[in-house]
Each structure stands twice: as C-alpha cells, then as structure tokens.
N, C-alpha and C positions, 0 to 999 in steps of 0.2 A: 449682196450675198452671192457669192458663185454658183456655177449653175449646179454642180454635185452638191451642193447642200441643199442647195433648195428641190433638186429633183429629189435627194435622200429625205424627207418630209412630209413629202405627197407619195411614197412609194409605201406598196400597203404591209403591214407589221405580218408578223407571220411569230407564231411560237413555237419553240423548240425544244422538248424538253429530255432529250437525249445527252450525250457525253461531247461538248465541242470538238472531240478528241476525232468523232466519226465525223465530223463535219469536213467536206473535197467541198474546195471552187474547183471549177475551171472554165476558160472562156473559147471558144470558139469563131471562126469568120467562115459566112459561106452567103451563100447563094439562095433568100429564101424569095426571092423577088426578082426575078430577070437576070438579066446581064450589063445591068446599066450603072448599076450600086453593087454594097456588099453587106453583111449583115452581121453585126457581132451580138453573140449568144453567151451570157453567163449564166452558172446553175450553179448551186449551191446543193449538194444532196450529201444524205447521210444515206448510207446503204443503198439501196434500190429505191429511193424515196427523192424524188425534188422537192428541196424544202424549201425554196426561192429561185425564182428567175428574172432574168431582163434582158431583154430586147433594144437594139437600137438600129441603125443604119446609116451608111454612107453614100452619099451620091456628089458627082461636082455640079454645081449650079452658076450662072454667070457670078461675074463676081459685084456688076450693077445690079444684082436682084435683091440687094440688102439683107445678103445672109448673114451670119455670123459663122466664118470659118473654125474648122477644126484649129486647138493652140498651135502656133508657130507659122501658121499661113501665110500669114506676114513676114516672116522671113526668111531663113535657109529654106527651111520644109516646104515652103510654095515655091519657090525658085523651078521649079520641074514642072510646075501644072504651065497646060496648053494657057496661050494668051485667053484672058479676061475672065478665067475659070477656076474656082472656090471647091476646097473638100467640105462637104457640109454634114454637122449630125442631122440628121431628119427628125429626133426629138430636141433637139437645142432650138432648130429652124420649124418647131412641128407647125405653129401660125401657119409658116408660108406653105409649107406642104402641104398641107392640110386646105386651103385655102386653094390652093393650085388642083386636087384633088375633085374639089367639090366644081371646079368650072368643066374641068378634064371629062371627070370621070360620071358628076351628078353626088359625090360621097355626100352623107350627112355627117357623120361619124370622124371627130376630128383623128391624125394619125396616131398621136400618142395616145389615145384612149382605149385604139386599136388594139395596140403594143400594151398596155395594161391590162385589157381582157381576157387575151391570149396569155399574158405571166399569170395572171390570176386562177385561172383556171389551169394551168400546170402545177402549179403552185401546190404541193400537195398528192400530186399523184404518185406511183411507182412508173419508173421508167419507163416500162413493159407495155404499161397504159398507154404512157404520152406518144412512144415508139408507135402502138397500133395507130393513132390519132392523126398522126402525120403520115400514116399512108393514106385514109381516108378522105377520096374528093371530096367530100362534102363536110371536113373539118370546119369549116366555117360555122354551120348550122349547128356544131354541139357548142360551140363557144358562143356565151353569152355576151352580147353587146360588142362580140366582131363582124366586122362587114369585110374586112379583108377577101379577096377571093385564095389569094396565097397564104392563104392562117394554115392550111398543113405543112408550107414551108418553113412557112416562121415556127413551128412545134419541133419542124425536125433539126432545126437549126439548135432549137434546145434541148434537144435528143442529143444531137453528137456531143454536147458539151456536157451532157450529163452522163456519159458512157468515158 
C-alpha cells in the first residue's frame, strides 16, 4: 500500500457538516523548525474555522542513512542534491527521525505523533485562536501529547495556510 493511503487511514476523521461548497484548501511551506528543513502546512477551513490540518517536513539526510527519498530522488529531481545527500519526508522517514531525536535530543515522543497532536488540537478551532497560539512561547504546554519545543511554529505554519 503506498504511503498516502496508508497515512490517509491513521489520519484522524473529522466531521463536517456544512456546505462542501465553503470548504478552501490550501497548503503552505515555511519555516516552523530552524533553517535546516522546510515545513509544508495544509488546512482545510470553512470560514474562519480549521476543519482539518497536516503537517509534515523536509530535510536532506545522508543518503546511506536508509531514508526513503522524496519520489523522483532517484532521478532527474536528485540530480542537483550535494553528493550523498537525500530530500526526506520526516513523516515517511518519521522511525529515523524520531529515533535520531531521542539519542539528540532525549525526545520520548515519536515525530509524527508530534505532528498529529499539534493537527489535532487545530483541528477545530477559528483561526483567530490558532493565530493567538502560535505566538504563544509556551504553545507546547496547551498542546496535548506535544513535546515539540517549536509547536507555535508548526501552528503558525497552519495559520498562514489557513489565511
């Protein structure tokens, strides 16, 4: 099974019970994590309402680290990456990351679970909310079951896509 099926499976249901008609995507890339990666942000809102989000991220990684590149890695589309060096999703790859995290950093908290506490808890709000969230240093502490220290990054990275 590919990997968008099987992340769309485990990704949590949300009900909707408005006009699909109000229903905006749009997705975003930015910066909620340093300058080392980049971070793509989709929202799903009807009005002033996030009615779904998702998180993911880019970083390059050796390419002996046994990631699994972003599609086309392997051909044209890698042809430009510096020698021995892989574009990686950090939820495709979240094991290694995750794994790499806990030796780094001490994390308990795998990455993608991360990334699912912080959509879950947008998931549902008005903008306006999420917006205050992501200025707040201490956004981590309202998000349940994030450890992120960057989690008001990652809010506002689904801010701007939700605006």
């Amino acid at each position: 099974m590919g990997y968008a099926a099987k992340n769309a499976q485990t990704t949590q249901a949300v009900e909707f019970n408005g006009s699909s008609e109000d229903l905006k995507l749009n997705v975003v890339y930015g910066a909620a994590h340093g300058t080392k990666c980049f971070t793509s942000g989709a929202v799903a809102t009807a009005g002033d309402t996030i009615v779904l989000s998702y998180i993911d991220e880019f970083q390059f990684a050796g390419s002996d680290a046994g990631v699994v590149g972003v599609p086309n890695s392997d051909s044209d589309f890698g042809a430009g990456y510096a020698e021995g060096k892989v574009l990686m999703s950090k939820r495709v790859n979240a094991d290694y990351y995750s794994k790499m995290m806990a030796e780094k950093a001490g994390s308990t908290v795998s990455l993608d679970a991360n990334y699912d506490a912080i959509q879950n808890h947008v998931n549902g709000m008005s903008i306006a909310d999420a917006e205050a969230l992501s200025k707040d240093e201490k956004a981590v502490d309202a998000v349940s079951g994030a450890t992120l220290v960057d989690t008001a990054g990652y809010v506002g990275v689904l801010v701007d896509a939700a605006k």
